[in-house]
N, C-alpha and C positions, 0 to 999 in steps of 0.2 A: 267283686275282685278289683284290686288296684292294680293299672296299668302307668307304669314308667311311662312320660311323655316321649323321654328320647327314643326310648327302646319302640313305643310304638310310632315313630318316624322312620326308624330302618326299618320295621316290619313292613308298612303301609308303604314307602319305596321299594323296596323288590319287590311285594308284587304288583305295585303299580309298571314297571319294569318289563318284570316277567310279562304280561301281559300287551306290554306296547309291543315287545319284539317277536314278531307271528315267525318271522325266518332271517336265517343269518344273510341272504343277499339282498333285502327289503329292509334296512334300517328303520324303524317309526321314531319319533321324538318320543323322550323317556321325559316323564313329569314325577316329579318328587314333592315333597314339603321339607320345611325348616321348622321346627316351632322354640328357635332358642330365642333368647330375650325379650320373652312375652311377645312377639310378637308371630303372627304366623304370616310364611314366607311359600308361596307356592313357585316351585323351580320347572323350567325347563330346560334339557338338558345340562342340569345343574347351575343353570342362570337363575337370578331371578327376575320372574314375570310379573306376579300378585302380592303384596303386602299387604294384610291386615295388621294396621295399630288397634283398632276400636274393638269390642264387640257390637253384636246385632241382637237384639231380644235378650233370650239366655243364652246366646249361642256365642263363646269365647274366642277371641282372634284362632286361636290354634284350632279349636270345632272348625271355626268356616275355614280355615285353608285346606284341609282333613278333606270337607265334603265339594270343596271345590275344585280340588286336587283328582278325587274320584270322579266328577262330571266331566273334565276336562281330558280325563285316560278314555273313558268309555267315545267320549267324542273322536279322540285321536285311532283307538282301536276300531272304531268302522269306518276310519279312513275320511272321515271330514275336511273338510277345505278351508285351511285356515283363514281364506278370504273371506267369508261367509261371516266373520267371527263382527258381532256389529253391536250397538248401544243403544237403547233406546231410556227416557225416563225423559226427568228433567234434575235442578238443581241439588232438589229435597233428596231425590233418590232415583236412582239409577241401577239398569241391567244391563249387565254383561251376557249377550245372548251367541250363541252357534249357530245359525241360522233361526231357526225357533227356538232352539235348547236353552233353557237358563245355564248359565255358570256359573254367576255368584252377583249379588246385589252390591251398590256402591250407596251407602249412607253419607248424607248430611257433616255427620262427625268423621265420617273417613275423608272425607274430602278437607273437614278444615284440617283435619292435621297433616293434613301436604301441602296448606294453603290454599285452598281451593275451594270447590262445592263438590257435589257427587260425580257432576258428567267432567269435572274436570279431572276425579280420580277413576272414573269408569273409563274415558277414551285414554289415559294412558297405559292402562289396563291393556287393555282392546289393544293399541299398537304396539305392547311389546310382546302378546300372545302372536300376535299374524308374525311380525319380526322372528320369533324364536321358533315357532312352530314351522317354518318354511328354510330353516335353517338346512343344508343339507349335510347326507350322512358327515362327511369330513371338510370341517371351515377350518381354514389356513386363517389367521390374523392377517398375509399378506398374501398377493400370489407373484408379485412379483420381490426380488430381493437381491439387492448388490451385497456382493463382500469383499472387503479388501484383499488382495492377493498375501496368504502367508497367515490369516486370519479369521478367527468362526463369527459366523454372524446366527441370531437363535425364531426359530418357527414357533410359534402355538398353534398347537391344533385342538380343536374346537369340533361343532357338531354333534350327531346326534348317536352316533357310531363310540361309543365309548371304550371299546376293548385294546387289546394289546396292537401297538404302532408298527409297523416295517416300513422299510423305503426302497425305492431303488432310483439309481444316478444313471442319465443316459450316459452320462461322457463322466468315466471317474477318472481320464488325467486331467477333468478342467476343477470339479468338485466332490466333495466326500461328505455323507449325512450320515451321521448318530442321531439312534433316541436317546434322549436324559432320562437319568436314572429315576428322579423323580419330577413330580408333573407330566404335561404331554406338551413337551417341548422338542423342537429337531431340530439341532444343530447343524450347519453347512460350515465346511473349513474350506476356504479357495486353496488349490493348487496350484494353477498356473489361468493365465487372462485367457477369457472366455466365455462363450454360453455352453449351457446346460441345461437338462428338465429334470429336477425331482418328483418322484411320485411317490406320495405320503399313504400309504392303506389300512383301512381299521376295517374290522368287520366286514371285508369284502369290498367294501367301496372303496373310492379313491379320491386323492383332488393332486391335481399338478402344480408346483410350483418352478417360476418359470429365475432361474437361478444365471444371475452375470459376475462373472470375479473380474476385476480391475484392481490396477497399482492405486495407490496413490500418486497426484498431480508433482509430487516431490515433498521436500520436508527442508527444514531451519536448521541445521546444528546449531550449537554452541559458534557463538562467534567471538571474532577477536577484538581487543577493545582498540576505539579510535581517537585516535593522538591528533588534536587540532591544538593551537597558539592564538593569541589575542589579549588585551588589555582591556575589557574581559572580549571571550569569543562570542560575537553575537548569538542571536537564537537560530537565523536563517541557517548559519556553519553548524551550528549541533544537529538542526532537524535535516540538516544535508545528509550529515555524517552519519548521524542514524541511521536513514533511510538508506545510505548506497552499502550500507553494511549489510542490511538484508537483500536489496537486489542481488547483491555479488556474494554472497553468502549461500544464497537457498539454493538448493539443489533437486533441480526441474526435472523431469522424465522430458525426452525430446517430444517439443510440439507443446509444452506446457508454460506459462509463464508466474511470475511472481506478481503481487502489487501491493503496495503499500497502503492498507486503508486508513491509519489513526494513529497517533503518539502521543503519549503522555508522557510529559516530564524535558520538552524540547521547549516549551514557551517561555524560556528564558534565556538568558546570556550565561553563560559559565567564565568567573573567574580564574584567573591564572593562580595554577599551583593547584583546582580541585578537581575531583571527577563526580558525574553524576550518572544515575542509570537512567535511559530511558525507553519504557517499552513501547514496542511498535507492535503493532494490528495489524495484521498480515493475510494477503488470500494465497491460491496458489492455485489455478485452476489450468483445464487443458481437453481437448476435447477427446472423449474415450477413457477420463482417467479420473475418479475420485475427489473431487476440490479435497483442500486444506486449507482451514482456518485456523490461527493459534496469534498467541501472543511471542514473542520470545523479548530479553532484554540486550540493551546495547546501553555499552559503559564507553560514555565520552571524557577524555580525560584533554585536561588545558595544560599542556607540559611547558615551560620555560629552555625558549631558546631565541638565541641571540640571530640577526638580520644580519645576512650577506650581500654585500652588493655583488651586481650582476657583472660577470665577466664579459655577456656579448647578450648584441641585440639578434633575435630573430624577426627580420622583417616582413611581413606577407603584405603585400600591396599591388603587386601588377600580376596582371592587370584591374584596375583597383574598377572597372566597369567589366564584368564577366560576362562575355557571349559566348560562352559554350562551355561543357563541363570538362573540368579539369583539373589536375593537382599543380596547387597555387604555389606552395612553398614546400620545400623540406628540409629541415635543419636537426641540428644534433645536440644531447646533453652529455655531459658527461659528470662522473664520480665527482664528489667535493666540488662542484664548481655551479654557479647560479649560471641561469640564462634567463634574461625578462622577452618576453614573445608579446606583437604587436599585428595585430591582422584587420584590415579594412577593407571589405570590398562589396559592390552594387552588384544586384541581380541585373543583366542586361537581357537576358534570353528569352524573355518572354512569357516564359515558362517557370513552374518553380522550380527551385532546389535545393537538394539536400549539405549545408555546408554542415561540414566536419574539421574539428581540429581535434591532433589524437597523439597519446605518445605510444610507442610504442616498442614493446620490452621484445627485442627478438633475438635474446639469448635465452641459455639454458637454465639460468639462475634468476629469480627475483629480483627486482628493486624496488626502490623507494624515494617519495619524490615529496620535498618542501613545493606548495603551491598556494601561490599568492593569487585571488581569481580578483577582476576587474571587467565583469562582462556586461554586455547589456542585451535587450531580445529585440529583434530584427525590428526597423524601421525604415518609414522611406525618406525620413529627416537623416542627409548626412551629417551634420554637422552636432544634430542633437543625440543622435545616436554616440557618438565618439566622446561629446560632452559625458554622456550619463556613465561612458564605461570607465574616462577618466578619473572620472570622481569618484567610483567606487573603490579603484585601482587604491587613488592616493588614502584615498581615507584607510584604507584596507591596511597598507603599507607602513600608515602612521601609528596604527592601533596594532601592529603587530598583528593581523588576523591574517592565519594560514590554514592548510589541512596537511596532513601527512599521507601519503594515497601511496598506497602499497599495490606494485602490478608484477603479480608472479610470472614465470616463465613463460613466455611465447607469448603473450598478449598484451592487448593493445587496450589502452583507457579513453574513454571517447571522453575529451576535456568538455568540446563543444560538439554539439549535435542539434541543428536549428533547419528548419523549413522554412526558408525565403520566398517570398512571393516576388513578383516581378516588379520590378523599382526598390526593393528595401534592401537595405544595408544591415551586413553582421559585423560588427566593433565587435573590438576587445584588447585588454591590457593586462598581460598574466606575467607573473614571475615564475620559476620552477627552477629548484635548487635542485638536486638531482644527491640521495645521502649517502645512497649504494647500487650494487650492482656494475653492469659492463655498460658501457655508452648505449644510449636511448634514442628513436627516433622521433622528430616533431614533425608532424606532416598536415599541411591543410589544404582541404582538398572538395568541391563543388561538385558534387556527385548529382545522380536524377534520381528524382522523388523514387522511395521502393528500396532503393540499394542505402543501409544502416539507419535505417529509419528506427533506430535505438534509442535513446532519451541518452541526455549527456549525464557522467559521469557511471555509464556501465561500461564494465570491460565485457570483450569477445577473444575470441584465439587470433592472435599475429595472423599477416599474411606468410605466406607459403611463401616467397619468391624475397630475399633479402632486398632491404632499400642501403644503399650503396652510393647515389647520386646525390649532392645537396647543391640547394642554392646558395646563387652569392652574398645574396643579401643578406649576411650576419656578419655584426659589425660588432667589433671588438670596444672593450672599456666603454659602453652607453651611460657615462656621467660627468657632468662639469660642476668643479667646485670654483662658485667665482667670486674674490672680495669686490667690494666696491664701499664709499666712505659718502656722505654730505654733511657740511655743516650749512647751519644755514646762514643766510645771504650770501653766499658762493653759487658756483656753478653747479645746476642740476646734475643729480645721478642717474646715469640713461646704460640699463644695462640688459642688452642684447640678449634674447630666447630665440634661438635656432638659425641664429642667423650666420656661423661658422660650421658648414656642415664637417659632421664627420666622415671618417671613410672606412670602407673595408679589407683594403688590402688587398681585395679579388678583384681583377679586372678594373681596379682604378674607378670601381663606387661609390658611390657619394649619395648619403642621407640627407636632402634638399630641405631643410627647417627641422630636422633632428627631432622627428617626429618619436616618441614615445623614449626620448633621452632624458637622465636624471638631469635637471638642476637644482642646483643648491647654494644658494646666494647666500653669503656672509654680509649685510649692513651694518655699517658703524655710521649713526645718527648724532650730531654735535650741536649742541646751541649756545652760540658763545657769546650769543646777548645777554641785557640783563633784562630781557623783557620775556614773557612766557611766548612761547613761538608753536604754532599747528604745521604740525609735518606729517603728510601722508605718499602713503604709494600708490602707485596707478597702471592700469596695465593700457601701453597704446598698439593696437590691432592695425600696425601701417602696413599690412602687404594686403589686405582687404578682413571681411567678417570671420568673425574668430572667437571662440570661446576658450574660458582659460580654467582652470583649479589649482586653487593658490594652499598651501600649510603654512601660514604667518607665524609665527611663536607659538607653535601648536593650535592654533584656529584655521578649522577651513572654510576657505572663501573664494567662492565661484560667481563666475560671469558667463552669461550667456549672449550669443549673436554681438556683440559688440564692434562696432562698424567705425571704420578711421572717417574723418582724422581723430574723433572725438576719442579723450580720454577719460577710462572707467575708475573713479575711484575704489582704491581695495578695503583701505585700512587707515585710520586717523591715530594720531597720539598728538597729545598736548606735552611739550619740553618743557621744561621749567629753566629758569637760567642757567648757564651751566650744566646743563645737563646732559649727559653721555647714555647713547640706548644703542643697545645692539639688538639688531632683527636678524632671524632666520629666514627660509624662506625657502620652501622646495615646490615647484612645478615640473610639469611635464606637456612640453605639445601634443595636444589633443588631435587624434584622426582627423578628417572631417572637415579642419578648419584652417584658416591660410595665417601658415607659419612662414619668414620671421614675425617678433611683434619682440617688443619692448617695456621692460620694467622700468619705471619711471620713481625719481625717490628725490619728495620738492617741499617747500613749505607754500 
């Protein structure tokens, strides 16, 4: 008679089956065979354990899994110890024994077609028999399992127990388990944050899984795109703007933060007039609460608009040596109107601190602020400090590079947010055009380590308690337009940088070398030889050491530490006979450094 090979694999499993399971509260391991693809497949618990590719003698892969399938039941039905389960042989050929019992032989040829020899396909034999055979009634794939609150997370269950699943939930307002319709999978859907036990049962046994729902640490929406300026915007402004777009964007569960891991698409400058996308690598983590990883995109766009000069200076400088923590300045913006803000002051206390400079929006309506940045990070060089923020200032100013920084209702933008150590100095030279909204507050303020230890350019919510007080120190119209003319063999062109302070109007103040004031010198250069003639400019530092950053005819040109009487040359041209040149020429006194000093313009 001929036997079906499939048909005689379901036969030879149930009763290999039937036979393991002596009673429903004693689950035994069920061993089966496969014999589909030529190859015979000895299972336990529907895994598999043994694979014959080869035959042995006359005896066909499907024969030997057959007969080793059956040695393997009879072992498991008197309750054998799968530890027992051991190998003896060598290369040529190998036994898979049960304490003394054979199970099945390992060939030469079974070993190479796993790559191997015999004992290398007998002892993996051997460990995945003890591995599945000591499997118990009901194996969870995990036993422990988070699910996100509002969502199912999925169980396999496993083992030796193979009948119909139930479950029960200690706590069902924290979670809820279904069996799946198909396979032996159990679903848990979180309810609300929490612990809980499920207990999974087949066949009388059980296994418990130990079940927590949490939110996630927060998430990204859709954000809005960021509108910076520049001829073109460098790269540092797009990887800014990107980045505080997700800070101030993501939307954190309290106790959770954001962080910026990676961007693509900011290592470059953007042109005026384009936009480009660039996405940001994002975590979101918090303790109690699900991390978030994802990507989202930010679209920086370079818009075209026109520079305003500044209506008033905001000065922050006394006490320009800080002993003790306190708010240094507070001044005001208002609608359509520019303010350039200037703050210099030394750690004296000993101790660090937290300096802040901030605006802030303490109305009920949004606004929106043109921001020209010129900062530099704390140093104990005063003079180099103020130099390096100058210079970004002018350069910034000259190339048209701004941001456009949007601060909704009741909160506050942290411009600057640096940690001083004791002796270093925070510089800095911002502009802030102010485009909408109701008057804004500028307030900077040396606070102790702990209190807004936030990274600059996030926002927080306002304070509670309106600011209402300002200092006097904001000083109206901070620019001088000044001509002055040489020709040469006449008398040098000597024209004064800070040396007519300005005033504020309050209390009869006075900006002593007109520190952080626009100049803008108109020269008219004349050679009215007939001999080619070398004319340059010079900066002289006659109230002591001074550093200066100069815009020549759109070139910039800095000097550092420059010490009287000695004068620094800036700039050369060679006149040809006759010859008529006009120079430009914008500076600004630099923090740090002893203003007045003098432009000088000579052959």
């Amino acid at each position: 008679m001929i036997i079906n090979p499939r048909k005689a694999v379901a036969m030879l499993s149930l009763a290999l089956m039937l036979a393991c399971c002596a009673t429903y509260a004693q689950v035994l391991p069920k061993i089966g065979v496969d014999l589909s693809g030529g190859i015979g497949t000895v299972t336990v618990n529907g895994q598999a354990a043994i694979r014959f590719r080869t035959g042995n003698g006359t005896l066909r892969p499907e024969q030997r899994a057959q007969i080793t399938a059956e040695r393997l039941a009879a072992f498991v039905q008197k309750g054998g110890d799968p530890r027992s389960i051991n190998v003896t042989g060598d290369r040529k050929l190998a036994k898979l024994n049960a304490g003394t019992q054979l199970i099945c032989v390992a060939t030469a040829a079974e070993g190479r077609a796993v790559g191997g020899d015999a004992l290398t396909a007998a002892r993996s034999w051997a460990s995945n028999l003890r591995s599945l055979l000591l499997m118990p009634p009901v194996a969870l794939s995990q036993s422990q399992l988070v699910v996100p609150l509002g969502e199912s997370r999925a169980v396999r269950v496993g083992g030796a127990a193979t009948g119909p699943i139930t479950t029960e939930v200690a706590d069902e307002s924290v979670a809820r388990a279904t069996v799946a319709s198909e396979g032996r999978l159990v679903l848990v859907s979180g309810l609300s944050a929490g612990l809980t036990d499920v207990t999974i049962i087949s066949e009388g046994e059980s296994a418990v899984l130990r079940v927590e729902v949490r939110k996630y640490a927060g998430v990204v929406p859709a954000l809005p795109e960021v509108q910076v300026t520049g001829v073109p915007c460098p790269q540092t402004l797009v990887s800014y703007g990107a980045k505080q777009a997700v800070l101030r964007g993501a939307v954190c569960e309290p106790g959770a933060a954001v962080e910026v891991v990676s961007m693509t698409g900011a290592q470059m400058p953007l042109a005026s007039h384009l936009s480009r996308v660039v996405k940001v690598n994002y975590r979101i983590s918090g303790e109690g609460y699900i991390p978030v990883a994802g990507t989202t995109d930010v679209r920086i766009a370079n818009i075209p608009m026109t520079y305003q000069e500044p209506a008033t200076l905001l000065f922050s400088n006394a006490p320009e040596r800080m002993e003790r923590y306190q708010e240094l300045f507070t001044g005001q913006t208002r609608q359509d109107e520019s303010a350039r803000v200037l703050y210099h002051h030394q750690n004296a206390l000993g101790t660090a601190v937290r300096f802040v400079v901030e605006l802030i929006n303490q109305s009920a309506t949004p606004a929106s602020f043109r921001v020209f940045r010129g900062t530099a990070p704390p140093m104990r060089d005063t003079i180099l400090v103020g130099y390096k923020a100058g210079a970004l200032f002018l350069q910034n100013l000259h190339d048209n590079v701004s941001i456009i920084e949007n601060v909704p209702a009741n909160t506050r933008l942290l411009l600057v947010s640096d940690r001083l150590a004791h002796d270093e100095t925070a510089s800095g030279l911002m502009e802030i055009h102010q485009l909408s909204g109701e008057p804004a507050v500028l307030r900077v303020s040396a606070l102790p380590p702990g209190v807004l230890d936030i990274a600059s350019g996030a926002t927080i919510t306002a304070p509670q308690s309106p600011v209402t007080v300002f200092s006097s120190q904001a000083f109206p119209v901070p620019s001088k337009e000044l001509e002055a003319s040489y020709s040469v063999g006449s008398r040098w062109a000597f024209i004064p940088i800070g040396r007519y302070a300005i005033g504020s109007g309050k209390n009869e103040d006075k900006l002593l070398g007109n520190y952080g004031v626009n100049y803008r010198l108109n020269v008219t250069v004349t050679n009215p030889t007939d001999q080619r003639q070398k004319v340059g400019v010079y900066f002289d530092p006659a109230a002591g050491i001074a550093s200066g950053v100069f815009m020549i005819n759109g070139e910039m040109i800095t000097t550092k530490n420059a010490k009287p009487p000695r004068e620094v040359p800036l700039k050369y041209w060679t006149l040809a006979p006759g010859e008529r040149k006009r120079l430009r020429i914008h500076t600004v006194p630099l923090s740090g450094s002893h203003y007045p000093a003098t432009i000088v313009v000579r052959s």
